[in-house]
C-alpha positions as CSV (number, residue, x, y, z in Angstrom):
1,X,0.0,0.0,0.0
2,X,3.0,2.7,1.1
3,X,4.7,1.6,-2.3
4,X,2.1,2.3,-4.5
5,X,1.5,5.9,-2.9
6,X,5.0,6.7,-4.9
7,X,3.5,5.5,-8.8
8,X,1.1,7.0,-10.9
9,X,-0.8,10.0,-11.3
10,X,-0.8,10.8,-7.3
11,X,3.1,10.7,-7.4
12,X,3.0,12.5,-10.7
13,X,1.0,15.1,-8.6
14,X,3.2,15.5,-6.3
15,X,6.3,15.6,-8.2
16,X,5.1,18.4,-10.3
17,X,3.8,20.7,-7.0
18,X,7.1,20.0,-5.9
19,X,9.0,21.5,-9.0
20,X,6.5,24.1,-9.1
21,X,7.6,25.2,-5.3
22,X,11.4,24.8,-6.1
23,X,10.7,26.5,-9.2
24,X,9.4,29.6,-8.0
25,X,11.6,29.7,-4.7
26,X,15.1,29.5,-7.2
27,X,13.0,32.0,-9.8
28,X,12.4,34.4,-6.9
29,X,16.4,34.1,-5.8
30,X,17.3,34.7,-9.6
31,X,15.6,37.5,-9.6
32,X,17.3,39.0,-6.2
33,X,20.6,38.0,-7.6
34,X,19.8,40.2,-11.2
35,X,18.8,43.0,-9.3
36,X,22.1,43.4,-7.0
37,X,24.1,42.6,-10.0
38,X,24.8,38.8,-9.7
39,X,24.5,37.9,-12.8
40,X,26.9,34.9,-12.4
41,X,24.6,33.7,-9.6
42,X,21.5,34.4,-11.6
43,X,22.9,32.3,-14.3
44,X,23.9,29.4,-12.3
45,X,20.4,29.4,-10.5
46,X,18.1,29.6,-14.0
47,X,20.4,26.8,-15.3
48,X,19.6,24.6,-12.3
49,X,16.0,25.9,-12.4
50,X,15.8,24.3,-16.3
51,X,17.8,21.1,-15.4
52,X,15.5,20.2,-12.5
53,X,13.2,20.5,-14.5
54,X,14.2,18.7,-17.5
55,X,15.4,15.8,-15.6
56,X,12.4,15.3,-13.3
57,X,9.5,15.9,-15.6
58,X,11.5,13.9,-18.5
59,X,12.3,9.8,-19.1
60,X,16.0,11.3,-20.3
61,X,18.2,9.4,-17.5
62,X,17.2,7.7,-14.8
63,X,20.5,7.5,-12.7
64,X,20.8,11.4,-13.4
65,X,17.7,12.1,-11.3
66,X,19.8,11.3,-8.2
67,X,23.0,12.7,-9.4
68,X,21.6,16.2,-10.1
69,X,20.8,17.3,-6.7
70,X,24.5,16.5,-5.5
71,X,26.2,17.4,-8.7
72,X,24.1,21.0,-8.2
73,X,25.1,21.5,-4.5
74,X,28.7,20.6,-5.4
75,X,28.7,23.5,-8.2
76,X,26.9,25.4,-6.0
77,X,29.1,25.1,-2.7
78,X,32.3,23.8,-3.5
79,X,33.2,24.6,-7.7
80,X,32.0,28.5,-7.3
81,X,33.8,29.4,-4.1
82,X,37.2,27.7,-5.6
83,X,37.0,29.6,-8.8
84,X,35.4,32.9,-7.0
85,X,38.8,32.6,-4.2
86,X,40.8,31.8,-7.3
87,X,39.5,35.2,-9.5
88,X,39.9,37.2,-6.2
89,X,43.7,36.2,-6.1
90,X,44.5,38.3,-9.3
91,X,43.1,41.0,-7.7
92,X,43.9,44.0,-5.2
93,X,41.4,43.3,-2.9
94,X,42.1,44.8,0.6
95,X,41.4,47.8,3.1
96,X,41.4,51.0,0.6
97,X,40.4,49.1,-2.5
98,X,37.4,46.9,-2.1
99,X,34.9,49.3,-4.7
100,X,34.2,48.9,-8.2
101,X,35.7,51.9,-10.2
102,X,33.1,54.2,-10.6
103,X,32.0,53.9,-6.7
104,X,36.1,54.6,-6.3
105,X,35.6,58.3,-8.4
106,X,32.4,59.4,-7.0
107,X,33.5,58.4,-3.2
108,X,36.9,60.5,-4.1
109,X,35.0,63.6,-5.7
110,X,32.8,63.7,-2.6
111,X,35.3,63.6,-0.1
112,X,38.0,66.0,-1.9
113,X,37.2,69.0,-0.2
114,X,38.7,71.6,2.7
115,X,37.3,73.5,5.4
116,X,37.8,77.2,4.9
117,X,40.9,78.4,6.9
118,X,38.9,79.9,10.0
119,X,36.4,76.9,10.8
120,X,33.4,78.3,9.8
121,X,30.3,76.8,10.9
122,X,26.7,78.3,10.3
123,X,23.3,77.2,12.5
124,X,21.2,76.3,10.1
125,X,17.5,75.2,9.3
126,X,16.7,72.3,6.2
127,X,13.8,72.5,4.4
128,X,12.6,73.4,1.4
129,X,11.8,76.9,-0.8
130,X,8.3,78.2,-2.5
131,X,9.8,76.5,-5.4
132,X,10.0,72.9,-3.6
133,X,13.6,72.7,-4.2
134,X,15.6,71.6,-0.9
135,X,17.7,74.2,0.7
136,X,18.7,76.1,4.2
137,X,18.0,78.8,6.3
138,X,20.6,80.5,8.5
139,X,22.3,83.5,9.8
140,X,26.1,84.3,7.7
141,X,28.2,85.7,11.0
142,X,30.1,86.9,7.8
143,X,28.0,88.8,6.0
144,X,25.8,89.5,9.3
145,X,22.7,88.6,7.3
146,X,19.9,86.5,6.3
147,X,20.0,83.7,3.6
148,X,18.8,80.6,2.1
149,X,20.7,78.3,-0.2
150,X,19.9,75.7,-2.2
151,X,22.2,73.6,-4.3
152,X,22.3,76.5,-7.2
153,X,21.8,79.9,-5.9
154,X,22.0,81.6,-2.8
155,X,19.2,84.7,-1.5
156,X,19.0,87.1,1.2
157,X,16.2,87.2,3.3
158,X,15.1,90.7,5.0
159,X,15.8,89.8,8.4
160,X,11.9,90.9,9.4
161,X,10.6,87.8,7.1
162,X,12.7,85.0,9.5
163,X,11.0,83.1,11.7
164,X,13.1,81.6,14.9
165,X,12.3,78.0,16.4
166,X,12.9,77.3,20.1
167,X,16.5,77.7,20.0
168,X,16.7,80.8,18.6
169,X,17.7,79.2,15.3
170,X,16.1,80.6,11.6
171,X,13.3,77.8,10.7
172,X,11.3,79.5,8.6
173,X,10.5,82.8,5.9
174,X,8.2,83.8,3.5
175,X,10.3,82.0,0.8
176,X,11.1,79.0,2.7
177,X,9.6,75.9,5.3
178,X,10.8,73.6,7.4
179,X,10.8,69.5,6.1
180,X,7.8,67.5,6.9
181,X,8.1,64.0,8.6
182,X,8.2,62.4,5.7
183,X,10.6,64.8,3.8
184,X,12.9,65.0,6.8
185,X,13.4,61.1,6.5
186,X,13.7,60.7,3.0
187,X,16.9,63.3,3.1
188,X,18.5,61.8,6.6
189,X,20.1,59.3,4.3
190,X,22.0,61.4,2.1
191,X,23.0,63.9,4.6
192,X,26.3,63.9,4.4
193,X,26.5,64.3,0.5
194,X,24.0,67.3,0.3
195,X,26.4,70.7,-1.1
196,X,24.4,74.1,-1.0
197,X,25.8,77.0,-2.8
198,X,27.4,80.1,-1.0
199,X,29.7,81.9,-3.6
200,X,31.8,80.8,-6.6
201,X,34.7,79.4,-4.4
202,X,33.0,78.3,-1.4
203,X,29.8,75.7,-1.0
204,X,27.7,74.6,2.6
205,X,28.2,70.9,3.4
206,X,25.7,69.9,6.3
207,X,27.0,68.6,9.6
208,X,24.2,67.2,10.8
209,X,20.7,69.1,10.3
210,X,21.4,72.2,12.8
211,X,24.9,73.2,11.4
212,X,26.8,73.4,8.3
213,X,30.4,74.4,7.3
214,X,32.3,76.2,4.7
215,X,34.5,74.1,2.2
216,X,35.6,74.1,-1.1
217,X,36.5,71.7,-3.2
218,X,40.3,70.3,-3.5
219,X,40.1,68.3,-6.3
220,X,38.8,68.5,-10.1
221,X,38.6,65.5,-12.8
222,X,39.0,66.2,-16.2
223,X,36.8,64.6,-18.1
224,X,38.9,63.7,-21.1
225,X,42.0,61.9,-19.8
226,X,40.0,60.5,-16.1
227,X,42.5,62.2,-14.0
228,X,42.0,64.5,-10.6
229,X,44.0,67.6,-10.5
230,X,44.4,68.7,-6.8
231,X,43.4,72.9,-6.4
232,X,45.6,73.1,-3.1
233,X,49.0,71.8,-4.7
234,X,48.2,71.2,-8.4
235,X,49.3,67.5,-8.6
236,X,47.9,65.3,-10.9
237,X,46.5,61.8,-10.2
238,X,46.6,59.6,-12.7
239,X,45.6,55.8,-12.8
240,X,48.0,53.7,-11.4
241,X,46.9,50.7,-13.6
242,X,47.2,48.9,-9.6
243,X,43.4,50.3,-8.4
244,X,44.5,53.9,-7.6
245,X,44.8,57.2,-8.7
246,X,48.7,58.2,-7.7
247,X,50.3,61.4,-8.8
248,X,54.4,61.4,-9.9
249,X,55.5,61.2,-5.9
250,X,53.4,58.1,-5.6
251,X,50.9,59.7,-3.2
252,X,47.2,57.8,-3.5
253,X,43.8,59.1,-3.6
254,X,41.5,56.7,-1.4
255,X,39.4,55.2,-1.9
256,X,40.8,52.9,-4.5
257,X,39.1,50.3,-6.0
258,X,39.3,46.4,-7.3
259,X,41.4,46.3,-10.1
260,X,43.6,42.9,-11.7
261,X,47.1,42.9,-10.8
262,X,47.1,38.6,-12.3
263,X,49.9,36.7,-10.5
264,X,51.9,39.4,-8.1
265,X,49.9,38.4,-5.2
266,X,51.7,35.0,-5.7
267,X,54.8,36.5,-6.7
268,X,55.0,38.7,-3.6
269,X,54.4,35.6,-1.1
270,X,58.1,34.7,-2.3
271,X,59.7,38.1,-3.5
272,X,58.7,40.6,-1.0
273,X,60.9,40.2,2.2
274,X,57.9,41.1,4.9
275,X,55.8,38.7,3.3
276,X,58.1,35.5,2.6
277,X,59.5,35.3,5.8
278,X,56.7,35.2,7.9
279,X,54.7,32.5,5.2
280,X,57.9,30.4,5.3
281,X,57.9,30.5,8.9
282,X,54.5,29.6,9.4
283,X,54.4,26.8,6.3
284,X,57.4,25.0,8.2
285,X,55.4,24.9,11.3
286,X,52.2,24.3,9.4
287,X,53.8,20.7,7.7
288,X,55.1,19.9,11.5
289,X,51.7,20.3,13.3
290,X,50.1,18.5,10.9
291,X,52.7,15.8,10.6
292,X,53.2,15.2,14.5
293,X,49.4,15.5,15.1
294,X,49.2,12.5,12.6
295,X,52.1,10.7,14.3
296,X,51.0,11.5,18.3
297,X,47.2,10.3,17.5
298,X,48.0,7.1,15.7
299,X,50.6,6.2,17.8
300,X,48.4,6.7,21.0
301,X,45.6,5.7,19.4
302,X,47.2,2.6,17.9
303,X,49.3,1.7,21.2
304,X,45.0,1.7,23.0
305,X,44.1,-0.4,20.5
306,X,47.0,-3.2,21.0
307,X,46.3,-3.7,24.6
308,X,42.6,-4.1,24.7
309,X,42.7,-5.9,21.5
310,X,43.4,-8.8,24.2
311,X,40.4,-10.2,26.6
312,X,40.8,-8.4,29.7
313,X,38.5,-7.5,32.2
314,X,36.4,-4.1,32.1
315,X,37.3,-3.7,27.9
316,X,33.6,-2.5,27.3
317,X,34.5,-0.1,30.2
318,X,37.7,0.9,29.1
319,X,36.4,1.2,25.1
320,X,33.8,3.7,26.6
321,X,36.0,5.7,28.7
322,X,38.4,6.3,25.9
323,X,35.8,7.2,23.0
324,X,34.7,10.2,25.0
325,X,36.9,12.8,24.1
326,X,35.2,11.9,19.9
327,X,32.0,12.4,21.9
328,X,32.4,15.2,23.1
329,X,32.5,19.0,20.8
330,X,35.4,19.8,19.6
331,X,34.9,23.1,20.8
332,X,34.1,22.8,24.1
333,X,37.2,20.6,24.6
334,X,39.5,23.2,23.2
335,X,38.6,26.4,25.0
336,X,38.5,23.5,28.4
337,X,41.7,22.7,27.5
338,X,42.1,26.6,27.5
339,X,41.0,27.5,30.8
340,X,43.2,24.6,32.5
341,X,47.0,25.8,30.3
342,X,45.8,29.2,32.6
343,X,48.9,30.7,33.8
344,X,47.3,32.0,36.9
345,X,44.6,29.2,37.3
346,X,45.1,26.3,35.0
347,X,44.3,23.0,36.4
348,X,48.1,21.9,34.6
349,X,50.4,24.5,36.7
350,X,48.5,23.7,39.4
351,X,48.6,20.3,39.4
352,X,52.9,20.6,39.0
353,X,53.2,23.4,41.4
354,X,54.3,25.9,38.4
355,X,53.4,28.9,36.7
356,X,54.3,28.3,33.3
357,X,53.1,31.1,30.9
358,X,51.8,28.1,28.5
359,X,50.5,30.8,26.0
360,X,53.0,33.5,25.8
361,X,56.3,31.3,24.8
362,X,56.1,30.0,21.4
363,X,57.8,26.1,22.6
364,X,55.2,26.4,25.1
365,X,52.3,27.3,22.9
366,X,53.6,25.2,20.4
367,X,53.4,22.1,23.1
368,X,49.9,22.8,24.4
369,X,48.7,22.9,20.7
370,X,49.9,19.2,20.0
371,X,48.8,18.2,23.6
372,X,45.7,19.4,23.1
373,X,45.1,17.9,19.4
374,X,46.5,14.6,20.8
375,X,43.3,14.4,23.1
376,X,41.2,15.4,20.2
377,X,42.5,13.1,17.8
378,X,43.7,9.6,19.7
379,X,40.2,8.8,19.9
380,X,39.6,7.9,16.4
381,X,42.9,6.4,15.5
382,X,42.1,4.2,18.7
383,X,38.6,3.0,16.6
384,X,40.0,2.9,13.0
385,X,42.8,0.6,14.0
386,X,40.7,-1.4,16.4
387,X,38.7,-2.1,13.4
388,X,42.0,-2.8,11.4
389,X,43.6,-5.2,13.7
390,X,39.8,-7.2,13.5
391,X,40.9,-7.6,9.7
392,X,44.6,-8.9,10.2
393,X,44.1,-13.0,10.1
394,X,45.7,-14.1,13.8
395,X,47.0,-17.1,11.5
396,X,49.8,-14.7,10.2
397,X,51.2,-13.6,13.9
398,X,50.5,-17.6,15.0
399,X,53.1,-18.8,11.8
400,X,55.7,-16.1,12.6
401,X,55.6,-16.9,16.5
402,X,56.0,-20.6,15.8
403,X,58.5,-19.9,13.1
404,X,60.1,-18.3,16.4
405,X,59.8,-14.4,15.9
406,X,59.7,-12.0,18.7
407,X,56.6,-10.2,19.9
408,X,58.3,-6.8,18.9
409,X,59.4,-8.7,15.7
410,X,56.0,-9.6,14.7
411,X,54.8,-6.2,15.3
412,X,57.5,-4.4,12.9
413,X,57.5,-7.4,9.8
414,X,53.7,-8.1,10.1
415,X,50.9,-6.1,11.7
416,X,52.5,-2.4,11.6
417,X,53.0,-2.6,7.6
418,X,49.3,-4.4,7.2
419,X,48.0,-1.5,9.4
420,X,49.4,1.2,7.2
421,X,48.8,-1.0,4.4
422,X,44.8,-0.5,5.2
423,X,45.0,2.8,7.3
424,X,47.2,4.9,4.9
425,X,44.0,6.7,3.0
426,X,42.7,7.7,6.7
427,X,46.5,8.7,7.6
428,X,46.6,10.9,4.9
429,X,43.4,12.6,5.4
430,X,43.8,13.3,9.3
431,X,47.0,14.8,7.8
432,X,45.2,17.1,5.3
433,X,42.4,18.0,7.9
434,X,45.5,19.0,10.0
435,X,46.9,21.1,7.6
436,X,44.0,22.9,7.7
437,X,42.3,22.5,11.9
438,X,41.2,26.1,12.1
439,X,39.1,25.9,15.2
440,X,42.1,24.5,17.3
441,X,44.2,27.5,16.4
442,X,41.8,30.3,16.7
443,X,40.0,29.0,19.6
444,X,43.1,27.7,21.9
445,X,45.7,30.4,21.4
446,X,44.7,32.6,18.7
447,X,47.8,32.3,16.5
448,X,50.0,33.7,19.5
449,X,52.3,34.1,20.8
450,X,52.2,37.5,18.3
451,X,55.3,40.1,18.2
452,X,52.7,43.1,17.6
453,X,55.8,45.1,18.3
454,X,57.4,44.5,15.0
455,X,54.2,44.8,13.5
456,X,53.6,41.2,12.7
457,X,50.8,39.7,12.2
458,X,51.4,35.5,12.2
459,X,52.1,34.3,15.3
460,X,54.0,31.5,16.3
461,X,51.2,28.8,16.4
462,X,49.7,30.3,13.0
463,X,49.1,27.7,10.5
464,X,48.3,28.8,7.0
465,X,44.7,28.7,7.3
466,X,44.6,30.8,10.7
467,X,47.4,32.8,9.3
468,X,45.3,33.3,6.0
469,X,42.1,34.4,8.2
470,X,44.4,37.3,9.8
471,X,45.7,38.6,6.7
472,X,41.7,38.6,5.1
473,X,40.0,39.9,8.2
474,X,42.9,41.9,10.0
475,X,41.4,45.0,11.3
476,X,43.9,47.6,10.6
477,X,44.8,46.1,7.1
478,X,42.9,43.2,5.6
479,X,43.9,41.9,1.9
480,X,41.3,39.6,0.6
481,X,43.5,38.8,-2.6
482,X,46.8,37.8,-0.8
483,X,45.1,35.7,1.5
484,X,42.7,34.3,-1.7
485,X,46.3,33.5,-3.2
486,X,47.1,32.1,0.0
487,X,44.0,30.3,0.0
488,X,44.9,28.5,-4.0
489,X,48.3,27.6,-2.6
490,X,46.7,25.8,0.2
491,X,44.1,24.1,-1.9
492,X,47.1,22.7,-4.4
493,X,49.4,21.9,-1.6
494,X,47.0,19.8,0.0
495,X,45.5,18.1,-3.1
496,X,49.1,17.3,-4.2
497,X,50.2,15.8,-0.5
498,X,47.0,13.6,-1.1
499,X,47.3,12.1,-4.4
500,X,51.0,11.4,-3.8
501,X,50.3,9.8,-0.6
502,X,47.3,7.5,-2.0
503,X,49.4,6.4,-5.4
504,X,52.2,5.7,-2.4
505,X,49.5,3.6,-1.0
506,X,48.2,2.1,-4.2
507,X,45.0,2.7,-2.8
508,X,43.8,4.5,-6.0
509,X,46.0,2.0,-8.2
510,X,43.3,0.7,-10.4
511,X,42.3,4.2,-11.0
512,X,45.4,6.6,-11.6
């Protein structure tokens, strides 16, 4: 009876209700993503929208009905971010140049102006004139009178036509009303970029909706050639070709924007001095956690698994007691193992009677990290190669022990090479999550130790991947395309320590 629920026209039915729902839900996001300018996204999701479709409602290919939902999330979630990190990388992308172009040039034309040598500030009133256009009211200390300005002219008012609000500030004339509700919240947004007219040198920028101040501007674009010519010094900017306008000194107009620099922020990673050293450093140490956290974990886990591989009483007990640090969240163990490497009140100094700054010496740091990772890790290695040693025939150990080989001896010739045999695939990728354990870094220590003094940024417990969050999200500077290019290095080192390790293994023999 359940089968037949799933055949003919009822499952028809609700096949097609269910395309017409997942239809209009990736129609609707295609449409979001066309309006904000995603047109790469919008693509992607009406090409998924027509292959659901096609597939479902069609007799085309069966096995491609369950492919297409997996093949669609891995474009979706795996392709596009590679190839989006990867087009970032030929980019400059960081703090200063993160705008398109044209937001760059209308960003700098808005904020090249100066103040007026003596300060000058007006009170002022916004609203608008008889003729709707918006403007302000307010009393010129210079001129000692009367005047409204809008973005084109500016009038004098009779100073027997102004009306004063509660603060003794102009509000009102004749010629001129204050904003409604409505009108007051529609121009509270663009504020700041409002310019009202006071002579031919000089124009009112708003500080708020009570004051505004004198400036003029400090830079002018000719429209021909792109550049900005600065009024103050008479420099010229010109496009860099590198996301800036620079003038002959090298001196940059911000905001800059995105622009395609191809392969130097790969080439600077190994040319430019304050960049190579500290990536060198950090790689080095990056290979060594990963490597000892593979080596402590198996070993421990491995050594757990020998011993109650034997009948002994309490194993069921023992088994349980040792899985528990794979039951437990990851994170919560790490920021635990936090609180107890406290110099002041760990649970480790005080349980030696020391007050070891665990987190402010790099050995030390370095220590606590591969402690720490040990109790994360030892766990599985202790059920992966309880499982393996199931699978080794006790016939082989019985032949060599009769043939009078040592226990030791029989562990080296026989069951160690027949466990990497079988574990080497699950070696390799506890070494390539390694490479890249985020959470332990950021959550035990942070990176640190950190030399802030010189400026650094990696510390010594940085791996690349913690080392490649700093450099994207760093507060003071952040560079999305060096750490994007850090990112593609990262991706090909660990796809190339995997393959060589698995043809090593012949795991993948029948297939490379």
């Amino acid at each position: 009876m359940l089968v037949s629920i799933f055949r003919g026209k009822f499952a028809f039915a609700l096949k097609v209700i269910a395309l017409l729902l997942l239809t209009s839900i990736l129609v609707m996001l295609a449409q979001q993503a066309l309006a904000s300018g995603e047109y790469a996204i919008a693509i992607f999701l009406g090409v998924a929208t027509f292959a659901l479709n096609f597939v479902y409602l069609t007799k085309t290919s069966i096995p491609l009905k369950f492919f297409l939902p997996g093949l669609l999330f891995l474009l979706a979630f795996v392709v596009g971010p590679v190839l989006y990190t990867l087009s970032m990388s030929g980019f400059t992308y960081q703090t200063g140049n993160t705008l398109s172009k044209e937001d760059a040039i209308i960003q700098i034309e808005k904020l090249g102006k100066v103040q007026d040598a003596n300060g000058t500030i007006f009170d002022v009133g916004v609203g608008k004139t008889i003729s709707n256009e918006l403007g302000i009211i307010y009393f010129d200390s210079l001129t000692n009178e009367y005047a409204i300005s809008t973005a084109k002219a500016r009038n004098v008012e009779p100073a027997s036509t102004i009306v004063k609000d509660d603060l003794d500030l102009p509000a009102s004339s004749p010629n001129f009303r204050p904003l409604t509700d409505e009108e007051f919240s529609a121009v509270d947004a663009q504020i700041s970029e409002l310019k009202f007219f006071y002579n031919d040198e000089f124009y009112l920028g708003l500080e708020g909706f009570q004051a505004a101040s004198l400036y003029k501007p400090s830079l002018q674009r000719d429209q021909a050639s792109g550049d900005f010519k600065s009024l103050i010094t008479g420099d010229i900017y010109r496009d860099n070709g590198r996301g800036n306008f620079a003038n002959d000194a090298g001196e940059k107009l911000q905001p800059g924007w995105r622009a395609p620099i191809w392969f130097e922020n790969y080439t600077k990673l190994f040319t430019d001095e304050r960049l190579r050293t500290p990536f060198i450093e950090v790689f080095l140490w990056t290979i060594s956690f990963a490597a000892l956290s593979v080596l402590t974990t198996f070993a421990l886990g491995l050594l757990l698994a020998i011993a109650l591989n034997k009948a002994i009483r309490g194993r069921r007990i023992y088994r349980s007691i040792l899985i528990l640090p794979y039951a437990m969240p990851s994170v919560m163990s790490i920021l635990i193992w936090g609180g107890m490497f406290d110099t002041e009140f760990g649970a480790i100094n005080n349980l030696f009677g020391s007050d070891v700054a665990w987190f402010q010496n790099a050995a030390f740091a370095r220590t606590a990290v591969i402690v720490v990772n040990l109790w994360l890790g030892f766990p599985y290695f202790y059920l992966v190669a309880s499982g393996a040693l199931q699978a080794i025939p006790a016939e082989l150990a019985e032949a060599a022990a009769i043939d009078g080989a040592s226990p030791r001896q029989i562990f080296n010739k026989i069951t160690l090479p027949l466990l990497l045999k079988i574990l080497s695939p699950l070696l390799i990728a506890s070494f390539a999550y390694n490479f890249n354990n985020f959470n332990l870094i950021y959550l035990l220590t942070g990176g640190g130790p950190i030399a802030q003094l010189d400026g650094e940024i990696a510390g010594a417990t940085d791996i690349l991947i913690s080392y490649t969050y700093k450099i994207a999200f760093n507060e003071g500077n952040s560079n999305l395309g060096l750490a994007s290019a850090i990112s593609v290095l990262i991706f090909l080192l660990v796809a190339s320590i995997s393959l060589y390790g698995l043809k090593k293994s012949k795991v993948l023999e029948d297939f490379v």
